[in-house]
VEXDREN-2710 file (C-alpha; in Angstrom, 1 decimal):
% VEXDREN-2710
k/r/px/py/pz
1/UNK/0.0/0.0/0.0
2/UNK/1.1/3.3/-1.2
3/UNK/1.9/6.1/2.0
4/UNK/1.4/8.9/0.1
5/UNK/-0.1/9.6/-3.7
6/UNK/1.8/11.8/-6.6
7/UNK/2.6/15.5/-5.6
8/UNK/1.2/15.5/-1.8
9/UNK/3.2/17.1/0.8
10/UNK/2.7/15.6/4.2
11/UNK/2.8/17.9/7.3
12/UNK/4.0/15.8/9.7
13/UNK/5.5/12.2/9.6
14/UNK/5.8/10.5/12.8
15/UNK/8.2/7.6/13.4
16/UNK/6.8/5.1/16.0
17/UNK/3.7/4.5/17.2
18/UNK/4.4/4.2/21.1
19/UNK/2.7/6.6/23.4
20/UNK/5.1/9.4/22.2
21/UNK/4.1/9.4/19.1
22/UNK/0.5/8.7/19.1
23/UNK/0.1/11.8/21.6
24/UNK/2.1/14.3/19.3
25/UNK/-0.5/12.9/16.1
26/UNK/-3.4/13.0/17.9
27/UNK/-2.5/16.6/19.2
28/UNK/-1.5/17.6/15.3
29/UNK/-4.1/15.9/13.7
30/UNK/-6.6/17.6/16.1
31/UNK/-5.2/21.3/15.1
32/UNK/-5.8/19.8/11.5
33/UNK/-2.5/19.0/9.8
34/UNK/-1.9/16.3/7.8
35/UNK/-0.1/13.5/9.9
36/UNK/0.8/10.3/9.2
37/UNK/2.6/7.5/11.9
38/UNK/5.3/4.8/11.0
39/UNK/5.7/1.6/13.0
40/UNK/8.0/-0.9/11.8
41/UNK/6.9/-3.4/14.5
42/UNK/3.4/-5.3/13.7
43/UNK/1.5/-3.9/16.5
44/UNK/1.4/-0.4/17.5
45/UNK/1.8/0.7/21.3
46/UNK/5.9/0.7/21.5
47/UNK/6.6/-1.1/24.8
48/UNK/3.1/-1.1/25.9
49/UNK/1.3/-4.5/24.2
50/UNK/-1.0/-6.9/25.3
51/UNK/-1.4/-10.3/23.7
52/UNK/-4.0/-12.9/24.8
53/UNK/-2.7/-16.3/25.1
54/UNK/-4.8/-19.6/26.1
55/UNK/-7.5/-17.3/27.2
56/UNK/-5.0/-14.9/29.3
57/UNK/-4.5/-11.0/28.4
58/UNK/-0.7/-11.2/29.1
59/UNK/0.9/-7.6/29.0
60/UNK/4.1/-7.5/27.6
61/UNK/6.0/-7.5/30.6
62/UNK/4.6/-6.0/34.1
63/UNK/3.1/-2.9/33.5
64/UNK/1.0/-0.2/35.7
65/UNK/-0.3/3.2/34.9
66/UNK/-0.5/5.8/37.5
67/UNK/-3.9/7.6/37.6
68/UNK/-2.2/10.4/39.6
69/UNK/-0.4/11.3/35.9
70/UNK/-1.0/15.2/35.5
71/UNK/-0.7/14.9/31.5
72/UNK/-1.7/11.7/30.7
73/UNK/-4.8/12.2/32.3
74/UNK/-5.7/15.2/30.5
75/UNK/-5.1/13.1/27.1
76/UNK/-6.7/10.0/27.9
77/UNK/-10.5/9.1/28.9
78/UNK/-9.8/7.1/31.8
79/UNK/-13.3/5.7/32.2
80/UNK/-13.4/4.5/29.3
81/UNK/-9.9/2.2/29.9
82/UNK/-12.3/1.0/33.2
83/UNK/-9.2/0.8/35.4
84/UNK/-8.8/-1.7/38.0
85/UNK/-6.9/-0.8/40.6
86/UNK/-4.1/-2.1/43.0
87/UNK/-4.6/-1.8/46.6
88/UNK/-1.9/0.4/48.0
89/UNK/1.0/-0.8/49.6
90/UNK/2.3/-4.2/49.3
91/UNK/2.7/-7.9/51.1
92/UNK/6.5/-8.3/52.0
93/UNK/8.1/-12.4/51.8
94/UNK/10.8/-11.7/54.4
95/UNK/11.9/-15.1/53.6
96/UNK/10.0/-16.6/56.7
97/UNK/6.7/-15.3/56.6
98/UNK/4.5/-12.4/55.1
99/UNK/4.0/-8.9/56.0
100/UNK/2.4/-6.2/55.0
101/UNK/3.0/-2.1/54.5
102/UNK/0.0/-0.4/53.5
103/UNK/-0.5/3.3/53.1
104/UNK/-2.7/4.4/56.3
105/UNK/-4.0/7.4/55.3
106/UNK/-5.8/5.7/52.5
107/UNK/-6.2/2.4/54.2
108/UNK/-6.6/3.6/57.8
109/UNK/-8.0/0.0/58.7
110/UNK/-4.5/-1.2/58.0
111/UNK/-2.9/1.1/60.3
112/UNK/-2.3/-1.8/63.0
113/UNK/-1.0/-4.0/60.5
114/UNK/1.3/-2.0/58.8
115/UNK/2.8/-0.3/62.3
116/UNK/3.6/-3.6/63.9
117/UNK/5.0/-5.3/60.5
118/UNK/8.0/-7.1/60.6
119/UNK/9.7/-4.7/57.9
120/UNK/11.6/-2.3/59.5
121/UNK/11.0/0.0/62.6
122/UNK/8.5/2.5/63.6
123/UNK/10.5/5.0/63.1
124/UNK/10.8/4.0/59.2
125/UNK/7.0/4.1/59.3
126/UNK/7.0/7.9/60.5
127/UNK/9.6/8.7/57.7
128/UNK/7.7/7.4/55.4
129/UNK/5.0/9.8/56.3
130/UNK/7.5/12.8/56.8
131/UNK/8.4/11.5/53.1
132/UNK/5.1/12.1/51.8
133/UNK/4.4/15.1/53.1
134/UNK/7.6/16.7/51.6
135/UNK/6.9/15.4/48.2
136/UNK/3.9/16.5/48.1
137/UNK/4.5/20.1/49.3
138/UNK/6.2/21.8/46.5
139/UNK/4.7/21.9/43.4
140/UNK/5.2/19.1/40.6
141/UNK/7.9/20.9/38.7
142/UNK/9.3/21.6/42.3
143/UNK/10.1/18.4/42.6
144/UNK/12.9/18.9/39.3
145/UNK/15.2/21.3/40.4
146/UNK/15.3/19.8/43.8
147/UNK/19.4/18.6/44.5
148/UNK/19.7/15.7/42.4
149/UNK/21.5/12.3/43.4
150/UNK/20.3/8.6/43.6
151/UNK/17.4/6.4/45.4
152/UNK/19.9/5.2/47.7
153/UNK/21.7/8.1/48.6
154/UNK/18.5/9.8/49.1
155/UNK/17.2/7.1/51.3
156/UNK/20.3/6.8/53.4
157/UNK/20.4/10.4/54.3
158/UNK/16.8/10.2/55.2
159/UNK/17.9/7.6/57.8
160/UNK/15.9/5.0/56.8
161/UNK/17.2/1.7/58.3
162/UNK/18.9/-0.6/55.7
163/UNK/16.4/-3.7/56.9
164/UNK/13.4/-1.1/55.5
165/UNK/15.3/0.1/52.7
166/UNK/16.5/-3.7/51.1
167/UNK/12.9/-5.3/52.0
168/UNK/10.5/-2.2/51.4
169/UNK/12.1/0.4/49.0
170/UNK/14.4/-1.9/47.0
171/UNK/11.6/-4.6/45.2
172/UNK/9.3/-2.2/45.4
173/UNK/10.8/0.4/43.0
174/UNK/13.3/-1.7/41.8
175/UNK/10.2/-3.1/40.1
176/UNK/9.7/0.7/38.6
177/UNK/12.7/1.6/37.7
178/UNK/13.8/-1.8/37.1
179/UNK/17.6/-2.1/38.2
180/UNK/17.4/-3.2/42.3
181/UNK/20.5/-0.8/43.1
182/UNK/18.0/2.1/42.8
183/UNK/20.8/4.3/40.7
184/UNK/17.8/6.3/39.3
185/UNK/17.5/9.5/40.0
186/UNK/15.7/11.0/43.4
187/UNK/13.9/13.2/41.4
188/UNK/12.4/10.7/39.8
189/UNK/12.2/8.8/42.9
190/UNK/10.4/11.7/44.5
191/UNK/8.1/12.2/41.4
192/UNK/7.1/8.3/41.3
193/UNK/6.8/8.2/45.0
194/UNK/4.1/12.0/44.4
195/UNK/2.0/9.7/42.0
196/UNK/1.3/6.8/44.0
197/UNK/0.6/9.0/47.4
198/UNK/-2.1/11.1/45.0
199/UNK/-3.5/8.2/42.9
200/UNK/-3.8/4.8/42.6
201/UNK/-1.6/1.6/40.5
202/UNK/-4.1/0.2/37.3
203/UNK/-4.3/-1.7/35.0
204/UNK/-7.0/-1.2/32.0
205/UNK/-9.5/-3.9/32.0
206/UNK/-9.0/-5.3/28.7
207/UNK/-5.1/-4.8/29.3
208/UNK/-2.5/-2.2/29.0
209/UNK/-2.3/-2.1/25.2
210/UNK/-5.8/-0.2/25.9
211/UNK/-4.0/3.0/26.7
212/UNK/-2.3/3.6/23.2
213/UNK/-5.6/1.7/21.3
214/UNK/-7.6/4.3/22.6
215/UNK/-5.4/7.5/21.1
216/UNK/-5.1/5.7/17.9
217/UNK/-9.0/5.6/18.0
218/UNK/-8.7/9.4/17.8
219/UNK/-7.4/9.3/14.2
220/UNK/-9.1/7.9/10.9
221/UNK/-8.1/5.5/9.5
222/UNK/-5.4/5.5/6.8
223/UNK/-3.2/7.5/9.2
224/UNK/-1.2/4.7/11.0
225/UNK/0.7/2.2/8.8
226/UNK/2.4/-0.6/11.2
227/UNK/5.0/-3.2/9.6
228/UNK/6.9/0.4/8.1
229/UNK/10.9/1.0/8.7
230/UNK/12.1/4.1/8.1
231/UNK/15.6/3.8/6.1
232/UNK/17.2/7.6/5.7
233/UNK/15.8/10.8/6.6
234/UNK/16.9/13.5/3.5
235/UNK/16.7/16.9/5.2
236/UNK/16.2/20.0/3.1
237/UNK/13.4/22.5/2.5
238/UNK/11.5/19.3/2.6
239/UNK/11.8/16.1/4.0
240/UNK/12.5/13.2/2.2
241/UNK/12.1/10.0/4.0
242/UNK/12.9/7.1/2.3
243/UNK/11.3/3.3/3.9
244/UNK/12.9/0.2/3.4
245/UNK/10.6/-0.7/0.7
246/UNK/11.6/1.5/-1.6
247/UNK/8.7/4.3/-1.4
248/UNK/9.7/8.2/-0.5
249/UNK/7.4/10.0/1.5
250/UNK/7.9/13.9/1.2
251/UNK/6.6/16.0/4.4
252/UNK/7.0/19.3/5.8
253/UNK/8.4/18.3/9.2
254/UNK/9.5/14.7/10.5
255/UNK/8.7/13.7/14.3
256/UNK/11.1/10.9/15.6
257/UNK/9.1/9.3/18.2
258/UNK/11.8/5.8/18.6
259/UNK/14.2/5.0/21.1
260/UNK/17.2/7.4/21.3
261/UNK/19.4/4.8/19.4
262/UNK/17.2/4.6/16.3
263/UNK/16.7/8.5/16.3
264/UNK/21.3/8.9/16.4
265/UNK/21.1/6.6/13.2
266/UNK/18.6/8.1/11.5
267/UNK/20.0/11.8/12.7
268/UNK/23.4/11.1/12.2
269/UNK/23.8/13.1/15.9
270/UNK/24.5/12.0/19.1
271/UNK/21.7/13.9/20.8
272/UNK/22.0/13.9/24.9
273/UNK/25.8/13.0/25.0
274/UNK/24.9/9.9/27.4
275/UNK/25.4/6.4/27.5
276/UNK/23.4/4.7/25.2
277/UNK/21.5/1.4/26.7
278/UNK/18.2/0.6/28.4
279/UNK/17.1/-1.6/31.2
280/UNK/16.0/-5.4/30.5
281/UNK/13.3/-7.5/32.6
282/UNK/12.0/-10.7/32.0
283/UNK/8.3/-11.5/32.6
284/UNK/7.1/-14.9/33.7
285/UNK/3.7/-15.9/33.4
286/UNK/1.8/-19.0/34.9
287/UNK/-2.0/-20.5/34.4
288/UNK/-3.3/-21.5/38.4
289/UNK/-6.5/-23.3/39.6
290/UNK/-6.4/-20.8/42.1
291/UNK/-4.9/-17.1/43.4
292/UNK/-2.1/-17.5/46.1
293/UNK/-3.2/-14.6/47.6
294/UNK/-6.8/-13.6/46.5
295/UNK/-6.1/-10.0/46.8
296/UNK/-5.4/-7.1/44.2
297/UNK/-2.0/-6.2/45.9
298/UNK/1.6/-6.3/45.0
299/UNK/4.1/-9.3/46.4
300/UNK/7.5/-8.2/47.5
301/UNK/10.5/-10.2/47.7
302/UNK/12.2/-8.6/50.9
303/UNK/14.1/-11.4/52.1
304/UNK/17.2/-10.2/49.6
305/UNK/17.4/-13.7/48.8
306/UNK/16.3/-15.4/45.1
307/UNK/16.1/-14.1/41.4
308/UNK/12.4/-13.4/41.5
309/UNK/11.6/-9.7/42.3
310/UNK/7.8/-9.4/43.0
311/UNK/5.2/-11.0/42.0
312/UNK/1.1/-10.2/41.1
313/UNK/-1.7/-12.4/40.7
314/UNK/-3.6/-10.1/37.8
315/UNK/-6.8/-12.1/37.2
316/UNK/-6.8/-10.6/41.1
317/UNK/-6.6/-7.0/39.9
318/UNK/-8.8/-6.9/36.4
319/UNK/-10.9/-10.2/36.3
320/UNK/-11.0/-9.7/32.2
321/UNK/-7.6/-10.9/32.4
322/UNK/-8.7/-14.2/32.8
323/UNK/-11.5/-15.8/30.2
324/UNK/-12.2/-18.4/32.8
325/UNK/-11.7/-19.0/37.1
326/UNK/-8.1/-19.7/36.6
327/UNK/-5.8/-17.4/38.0
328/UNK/-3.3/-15.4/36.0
329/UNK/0.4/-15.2/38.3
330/UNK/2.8/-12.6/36.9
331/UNK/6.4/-13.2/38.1
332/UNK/9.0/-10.2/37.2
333/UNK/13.0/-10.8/37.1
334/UNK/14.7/-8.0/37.2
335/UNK/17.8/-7.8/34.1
336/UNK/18.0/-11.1/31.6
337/UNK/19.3/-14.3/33.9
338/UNK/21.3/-16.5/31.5
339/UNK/19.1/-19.7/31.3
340/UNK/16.7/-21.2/29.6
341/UNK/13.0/-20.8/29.5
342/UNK/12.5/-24.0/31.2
343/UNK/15.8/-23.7/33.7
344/UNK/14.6/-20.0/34.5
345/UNK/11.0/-21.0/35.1
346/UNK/12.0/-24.3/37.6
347/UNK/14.1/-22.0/39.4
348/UNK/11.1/-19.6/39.9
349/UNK/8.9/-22.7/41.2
350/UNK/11.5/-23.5/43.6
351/UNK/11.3/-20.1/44.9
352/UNK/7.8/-19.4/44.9
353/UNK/7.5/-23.0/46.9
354/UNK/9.1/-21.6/50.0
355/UNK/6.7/-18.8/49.7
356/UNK/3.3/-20.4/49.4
357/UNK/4.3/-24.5/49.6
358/UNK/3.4/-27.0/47.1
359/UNK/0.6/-25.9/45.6
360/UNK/2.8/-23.6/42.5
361/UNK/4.0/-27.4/41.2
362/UNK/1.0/-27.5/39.4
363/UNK/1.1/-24.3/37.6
364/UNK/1.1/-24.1/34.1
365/UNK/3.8/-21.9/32.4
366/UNK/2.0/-19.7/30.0
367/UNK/4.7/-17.6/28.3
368/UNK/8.2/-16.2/29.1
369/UNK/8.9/-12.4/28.0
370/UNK/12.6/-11.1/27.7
371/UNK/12.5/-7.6/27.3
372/UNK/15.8/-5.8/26.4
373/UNK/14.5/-2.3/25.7
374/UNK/12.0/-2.1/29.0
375/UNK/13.0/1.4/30.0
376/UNK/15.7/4.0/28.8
377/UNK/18.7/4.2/31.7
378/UNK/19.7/7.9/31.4
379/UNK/16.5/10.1/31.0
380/UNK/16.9/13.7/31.4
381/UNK/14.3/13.3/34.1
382/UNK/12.4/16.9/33.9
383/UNK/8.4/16.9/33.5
384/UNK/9.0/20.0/31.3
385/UNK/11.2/18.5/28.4
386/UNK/13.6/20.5/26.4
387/UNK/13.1/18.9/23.2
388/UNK/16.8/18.8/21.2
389/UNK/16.3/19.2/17.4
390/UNK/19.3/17.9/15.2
391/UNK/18.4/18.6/12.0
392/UNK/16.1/21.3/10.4
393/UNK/12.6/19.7/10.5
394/UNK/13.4/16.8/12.2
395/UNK/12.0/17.0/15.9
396/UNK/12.3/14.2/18.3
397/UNK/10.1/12.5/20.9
398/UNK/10.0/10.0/23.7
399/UNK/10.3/9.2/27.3
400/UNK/14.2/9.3/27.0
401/UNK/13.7/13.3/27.3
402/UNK/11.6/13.4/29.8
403/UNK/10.9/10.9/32.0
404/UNK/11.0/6.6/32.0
405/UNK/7.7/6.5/32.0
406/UNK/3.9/6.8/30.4
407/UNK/3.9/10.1/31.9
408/UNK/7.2/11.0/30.0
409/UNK/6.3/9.7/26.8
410/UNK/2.8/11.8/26.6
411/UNK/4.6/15.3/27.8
412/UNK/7.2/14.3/25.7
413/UNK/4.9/14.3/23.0
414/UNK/3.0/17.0/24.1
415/UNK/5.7/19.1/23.9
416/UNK/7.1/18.3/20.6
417/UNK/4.0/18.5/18.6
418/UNK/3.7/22.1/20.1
419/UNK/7.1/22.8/18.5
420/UNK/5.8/21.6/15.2
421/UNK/2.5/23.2/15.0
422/UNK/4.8/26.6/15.8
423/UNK/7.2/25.5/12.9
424/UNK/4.8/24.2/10.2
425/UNK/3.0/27.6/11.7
426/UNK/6.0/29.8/11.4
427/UNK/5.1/30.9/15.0
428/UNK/8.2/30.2/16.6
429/UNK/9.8/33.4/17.0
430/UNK/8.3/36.8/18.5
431/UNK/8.7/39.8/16.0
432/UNK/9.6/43.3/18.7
433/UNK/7.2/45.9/17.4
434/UNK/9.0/48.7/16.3
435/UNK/7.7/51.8/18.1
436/UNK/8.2/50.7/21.7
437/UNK/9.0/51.5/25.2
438/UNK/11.3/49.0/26.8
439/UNK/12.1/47.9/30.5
440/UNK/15.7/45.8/31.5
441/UNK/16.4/44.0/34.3
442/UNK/19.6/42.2/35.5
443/UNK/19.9/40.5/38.9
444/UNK/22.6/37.6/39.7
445/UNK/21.5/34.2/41.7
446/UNK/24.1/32.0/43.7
447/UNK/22.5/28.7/41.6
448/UNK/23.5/26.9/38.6
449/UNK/22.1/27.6/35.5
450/UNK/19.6/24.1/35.4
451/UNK/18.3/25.1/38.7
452/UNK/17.3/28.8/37.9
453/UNK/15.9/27.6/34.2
454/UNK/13.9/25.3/35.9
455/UNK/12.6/27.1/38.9
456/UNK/11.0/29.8/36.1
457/UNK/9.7/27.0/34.6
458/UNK/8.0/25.7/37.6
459/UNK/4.1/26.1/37.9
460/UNK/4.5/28.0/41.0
461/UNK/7.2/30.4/39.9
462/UNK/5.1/33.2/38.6
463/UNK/3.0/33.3/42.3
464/UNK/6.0/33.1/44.0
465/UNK/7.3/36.4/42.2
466/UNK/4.5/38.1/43.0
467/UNK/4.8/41.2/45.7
468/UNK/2.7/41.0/48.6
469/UNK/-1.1/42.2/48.1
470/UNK/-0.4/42.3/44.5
471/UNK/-3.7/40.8/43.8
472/UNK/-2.1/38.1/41.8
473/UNK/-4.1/34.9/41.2
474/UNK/-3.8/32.2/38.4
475/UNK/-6.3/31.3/36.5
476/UNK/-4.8/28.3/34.0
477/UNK/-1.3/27.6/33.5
478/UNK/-0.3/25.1/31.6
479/UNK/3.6/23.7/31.8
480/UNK/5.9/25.6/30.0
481/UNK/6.8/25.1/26.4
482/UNK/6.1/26.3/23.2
483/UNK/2.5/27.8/22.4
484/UNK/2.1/27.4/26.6
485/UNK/-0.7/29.4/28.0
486/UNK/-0.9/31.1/31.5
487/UNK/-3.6/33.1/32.6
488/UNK/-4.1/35.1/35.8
489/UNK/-5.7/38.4/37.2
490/UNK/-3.8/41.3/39.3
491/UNK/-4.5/43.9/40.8
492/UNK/-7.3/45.3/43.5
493/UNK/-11.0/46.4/42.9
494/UNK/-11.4/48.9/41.2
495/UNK/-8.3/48.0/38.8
496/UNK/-8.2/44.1/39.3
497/UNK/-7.4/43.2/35.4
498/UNK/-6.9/39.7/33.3
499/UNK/-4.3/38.7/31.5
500/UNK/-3.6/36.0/29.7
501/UNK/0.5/35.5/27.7
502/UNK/1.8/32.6/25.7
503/UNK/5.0/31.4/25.9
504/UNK/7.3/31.4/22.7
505/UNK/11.0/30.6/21.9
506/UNK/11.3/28.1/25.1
507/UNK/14.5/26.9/25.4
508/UNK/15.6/26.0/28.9
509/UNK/19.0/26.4/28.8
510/UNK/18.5/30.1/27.4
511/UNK/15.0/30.8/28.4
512/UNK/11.6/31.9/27.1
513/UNK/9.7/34.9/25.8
514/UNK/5.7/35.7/26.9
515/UNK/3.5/37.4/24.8
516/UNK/0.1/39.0/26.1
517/UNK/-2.7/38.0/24.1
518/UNK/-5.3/39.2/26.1
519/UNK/-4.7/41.7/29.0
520/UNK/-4.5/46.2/29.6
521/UNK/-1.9/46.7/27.2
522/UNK/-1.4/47.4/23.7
523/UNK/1.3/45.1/23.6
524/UNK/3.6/43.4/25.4
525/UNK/6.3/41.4/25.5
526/UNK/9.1/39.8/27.9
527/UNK/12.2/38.1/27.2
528/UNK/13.3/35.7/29.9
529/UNK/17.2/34.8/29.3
530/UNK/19.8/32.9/31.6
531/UNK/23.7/33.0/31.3
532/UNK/25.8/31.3/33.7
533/UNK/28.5/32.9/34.7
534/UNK/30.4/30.1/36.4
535/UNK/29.2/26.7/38.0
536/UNK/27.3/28.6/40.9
537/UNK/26.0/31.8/39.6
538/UNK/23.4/32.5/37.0
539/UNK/22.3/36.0/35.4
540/UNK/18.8/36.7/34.7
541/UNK/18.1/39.0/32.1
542/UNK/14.7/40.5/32.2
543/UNK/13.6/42.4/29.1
544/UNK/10.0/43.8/27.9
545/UNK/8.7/45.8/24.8
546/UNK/5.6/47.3/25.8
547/UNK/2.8/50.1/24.9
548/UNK/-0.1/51.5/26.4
549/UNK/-3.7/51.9/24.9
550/UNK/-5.1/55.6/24.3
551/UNK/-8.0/56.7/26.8
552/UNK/-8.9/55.5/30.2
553/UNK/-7.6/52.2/29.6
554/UNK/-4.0/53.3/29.0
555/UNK/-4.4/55.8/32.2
556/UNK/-5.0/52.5/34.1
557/UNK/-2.3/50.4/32.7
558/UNK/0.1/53.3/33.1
559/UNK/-0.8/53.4/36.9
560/UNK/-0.4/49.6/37.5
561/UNK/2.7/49.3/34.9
562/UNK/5.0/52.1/34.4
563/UNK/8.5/52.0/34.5
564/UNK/8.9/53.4/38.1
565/UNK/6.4/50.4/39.4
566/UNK/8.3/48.1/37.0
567/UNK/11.5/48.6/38.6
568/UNK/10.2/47.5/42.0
569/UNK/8.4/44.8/40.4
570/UNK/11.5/43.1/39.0
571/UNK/13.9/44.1/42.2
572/UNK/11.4/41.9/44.3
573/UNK/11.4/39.5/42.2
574/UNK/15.2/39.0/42.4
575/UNK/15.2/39.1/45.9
576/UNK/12.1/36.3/46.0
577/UNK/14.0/34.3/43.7
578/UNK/17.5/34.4/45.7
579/UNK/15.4/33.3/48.7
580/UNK/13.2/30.8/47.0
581/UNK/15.7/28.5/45.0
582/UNK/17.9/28.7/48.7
583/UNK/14.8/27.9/50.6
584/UNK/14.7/24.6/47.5
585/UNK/18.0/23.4/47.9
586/UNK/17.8/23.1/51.6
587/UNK/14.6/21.2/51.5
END
C-alpha cells in the first residue's frame, strides 16, 4: 500500500507509534495537519502490548499506569480504559513469613498492620510519612530542580534503616525503575513516589495495550501504517524519508518518536551525549486453579534472597484478564538471567515454593517475555522536556527526554508537537514591534544555570514572584513550552485586570519569551534569558517591549505598569528568587 499519492506534501510524519508518538499525532491531527505515523513493528503501542494467550491477556512484561499522571490524564479518557486498581502498599516475603505495608492514610484499617509489620521500625513508618508530606508540598515541577542524586543516597540520608530500605524500597521500586541498586534519580524517585501518594496503580481492564488503542482511535483511518521502517531521513526544505521498501514519502516536518538509538542513526547526531542502553526484565507468566493470595496487591520479595523480584496475581486486579476461574500469576525478574525458558521457570517454582508450599508445582507456564528495551537508563528526568532538534525539521520525541515512564512519553509528545505546529505555523519566533517602550532587568542568583531555568519554569514560579497584596491569582497555566498558556488576574478592585500570555522561543537552557494576548496593554512582551556565569552563579536578564492603549484604559495600565512600578516589580522578584531557590536546595 502506497503512503502517500503523486505531488502531496505531508505535514508531519511520525516515526513510531508508542505513546510518544500517538500523543504528538493525535495533538496535530486535532489542530488539522496532515499526519501520518510509521511503526515498523506489527502492532502499535511501542513497549506497551497486550497479547491474549490460552485465554490470558498477558501484558508485555509488568506494567502499571499511575492515575495520579498530571498529563496523561488530560489526554486520555480514563473511564473508558475501566481501570482496576491495586490496593496500595504491598505484602512483604521476608523469607519466613509475610508482612504487609500499606498506606494508612488511604487504608486507615491497615494502620495496626502496617505499624507492627516485621519490615523495619517504627520509626521507618513515621519517615515514610515525613516523606510524603515533603513530596507532596512543593509543586510538581518543584520536585525537578530539587538537589539531584540517587534512590539510595537519598534514602540513606533520610535515615531509613537498611532492613526497611533492602525489604520495602528496593523490590518495590526496583520493580519501577527496574535495576534493584536504585541508581535512578531521586527526582524521579520523589516524582514516582508524588503519583502513587495522590493516585492509585491500574491496569486497563481489557489490558495495558488499551492505553495507546484508545489514542489511535482518535485518528481515521489510513493515518497509522504498522510493519513500516524508516531507512534515511533526507533533510532540506523538505523532508525526504525514504522506507525500506523503496517508497519516499515527502513532508514538511519529521517527528522521531523511537528509542534514542534509532533517532542517532537516523539523525546522524549523538543527541544527549549519554550512554546509550536501556534496562532489561524478563516476565514470567503462569495459568493457576487458584490465586495465592486472592487479593489485588503487589508481592514483594524482601528477604534479599532469590532471582524473583515481585510477584502479582492479575486475574486478582482486572478479572478480564482471565476468560475463565483460573488465575493469571505474573512473576518479574529484574535484568535477563542466563538460562533457559524451562531452567529459568523451575528455578522460579522452587522459589515461589518456600513462599506459598506445594501448591505452585502444578502451575502451568504460560509464556516467558525477555524484554531488552524495558525502560531508557539515562533520561533527562524533567516533566518540562527540552526537546533537542538535530536537524532542520526533524523534531524528536519519547520518554528518554523526559521521564522513564507513560507520563514521559505523553509530555514528551505534548511538547514536541507544540514545537511543530509553531514550525509548520512559522510561529516560533516573537517579531519586537518597532515603536516601543522598553524595561531591563539584570539581577545575579548564587545557583546553577539548570536550577534557575527550571525554577522559572516551575508552575509556582510566577506566584511566587509576585509582591505581597499584589492581587495576583492564576487562572490556567499550563507547563511551560512552546504555544504554553498562563492566565491570571492582578491587581485590587477597582483596577483588578486579566491577562492571559503565551509562551514562545522556550529553550531551557536560554529561556523563554511571553506574549500578552489578552490583557491592559497594547502590547507586550518579555524576554526571559539565563547566562551562567560560572558553575554557581546565574544571570537573569529581564527584558520587555511594551505600549499602552489611548484613553482610560491606558491611564490604568500606566498606573499599575509604568516603569517606576516596573522597577520595584523586577527588584522583588530577584530578591524572591535568591530566597526561593535557597529555601529549595535546603529542603
Amino acid at each position: 500500500m502506497s503512503h502517500q499519492s503523486a505531488n502531496d506534501v505531508l505535514d508531519v510524519l511520525i516515526v513510531g507509534a508508542g505513546m510518544a508518538g500517538l500523543t504528538a499525532a493525535t495533538q496535530l491531527y486535532s489542530k488539522g495537519f496532515s499526519v501520518r505515523v510509521l511503526e515498523r513493528e506489527s502492532v502499535i503501542g511501542g513497549r506497551i502490548r497486550t497479547d491474549v494467550v490460552d485465554g490470558f491477556r498477558i501484558d508485555h512484561g509488568f506494567q502499571v499506569y499511575l492515575t495520579a499522571y498530571p498529563n496523561a490524564q488530560n489526554v486520555l479518557d480514563l473511564d473508558q480504559l475501566d481501570l482496576q486498581t491495586f490496593s496500595p502498599g504491598a505484602v512483604i516475603w521476608t523469607g519466613k513469613k509475610f508482612t504487609s505495608v500499606i498506606d494508612p492514610l488511604r487504608r486507615p484499617s491497615k494502620i495496626v498492620n502496617t505499624i507492627f509489620s516485621a519490615v523495619g521500625s517504627f520509626r521507618d513508618k513515621i519517615k515514610v510519612l515525613r516523606l510524603r508530606r515533603s513530596t507532596l508540598a512543593p509543586s510538581l515541577n518543584n520536585l525537578f530542580i530539587r538537589s539531584e542524586t540517587t534512590t539510595d543516597e537519598k534514602l540513606q540520608s533520610l535515615n531509613f534503616t537498611p532492613k526497611f530500605i533492602n525489604s520495602f524500597f528496593r523490590p518495590f521500586f526496583g520493580g519501577i525503575f527496574l535495576e534493584s541498586e536504585l541508581r535512578t534519580s531521586s527526582r524521579f524517585f520523589d516524582f514516582v513516589f508524588r503519583m502513587f501518594t495522590q493516585g492509585d496503580g491500574a491496569v486497563p481492564s481489557n489490558g495495558m495495550a488499551a492505553i495507546p488503542e484508545q489514542l489511535a482511535a482518535q485518528l481515521p483511518e489510513g493515518v497509522i501504517f504498522t510493519n513500516t521502517e524508516v531507512k534515511e531521513i533526507q533533510p532540506g526544505e523538505l523532508v525526504n524519508v525514504h522506507l525500506s521498501d523503496g517508497q519516499l514519502i515527502i513532508c514538511r516536518s519529521v517527528i522521531i518518536a523511537a528509542p534514542q538509538q534509532i533517532a542517532e542513526d537516523l539523525t546522524g547526531h549523538n543527541i544527549l551525549n549519554n550512554e546509550l542502553g536501556d534496562y532489561e526484565v524478563t516476565s514470567i507468566s503462569y495459568a493457576a486453579a487458584t490465586s495465592p493470595v486472592s487479593d489485588n496487591i503487589l508481592i514483594l520479595n524482601g528477604s534479599g534472597n532469590g532471582i524473583i523480584n515481585h510477584i502479582v496475581c492479575m486475574s486478582d486486579v482486572a478479572s478480564n484478564y482471565s476468560s475463565d476461574n483460573r488465575s493469571l500469576v505474573s512473576v518479574t525478574i529484574l535484568d535477563n538471567p542466563l538460562l533457559s525458558d524451562e531452567e529459568l521457570s523451575a528455578q522460579c517454582l522452587s522459589e515461589l515454593t518456600t513462599w506459598y508450599g506445594s501448591k505452585v508445582i502444578d502451575w502451568k507456564l504460560i509464556r516467558v517475555d525477555r524484554i531488552k528495551h524495558a525502560l531508557p537508563k539515562n533520561p533527562v528526568m524533567t516533566i518540562n522536556p527540552e526537546v533537542p532538534q538535530p536537524i532542520q525539521g526533524v523534531f524528536l520525541s519519547g520518554d528518554y527526554l523526559a521521564t522513564p515512564s507513560i507520563e514521559g512519553a505523553v509530555t514528551s509528545g505534548l511538547a514536541t508537537s507544540t514545537r511543530v505546529a509553531n514550525f509548520l505555523t512559522n510561529e516560533s519566533t516573537v517579531e519586537i514591534p518597532i515603536e516601543n517602550t522598553s524595561f531591563e532587568s539584570r539581577f545575579i542568583v548564587k545557583s546553577d544555570l539548570e536550577t534557575v531555568a527550571l525554577f522559572h519554569a516551575s508552575e509556582s514560579a510566577l506566584e511566587n514572584l509576585q509582591p505581597p497584596l499584589s492581587g495576583f491569582k492564576i487562572i490556567t497555566s499550563e507547563p511551560l513550552s512552546d504555544g504554553s498558556i498562563v492566565e491570571f488576574e492582578v491587581g485590587i478592585a477597582p483596577f483588578k485586570i486579566k491577562w492571559k500570555a503565551i509562551h514562545r522561543d522556550v529553550d531551557f537552557s536560554e529561556g523563554f519569551t511571553d506574549v500578552m494576548s489578552e490583557g491592559p496593554m497594547k502590547y507586550w512582551v518579555h524576554r526571559h534569558e539565563f547566562r551562567a556565569l560560572s558553575s554557581n552563579e546565574t544571570e537573569v536578564h529581564d527584558q520587555i517591549w511594551y505600549a499602552h492603549h489611548q484613553g482610560f484604559r491606558g491611564i490604568v495600565s500606566r498606573l499599575m505598569f509604568n516603569r517606576l512600578t516596573l522597577k520595584f516589580l523586577f527588584s522583588y522578584r530577584g530578591t524572591a528568587t535568591r530566597k526561593t531557590i535557597l529555601k529549595q536546595k535546603n529542603t
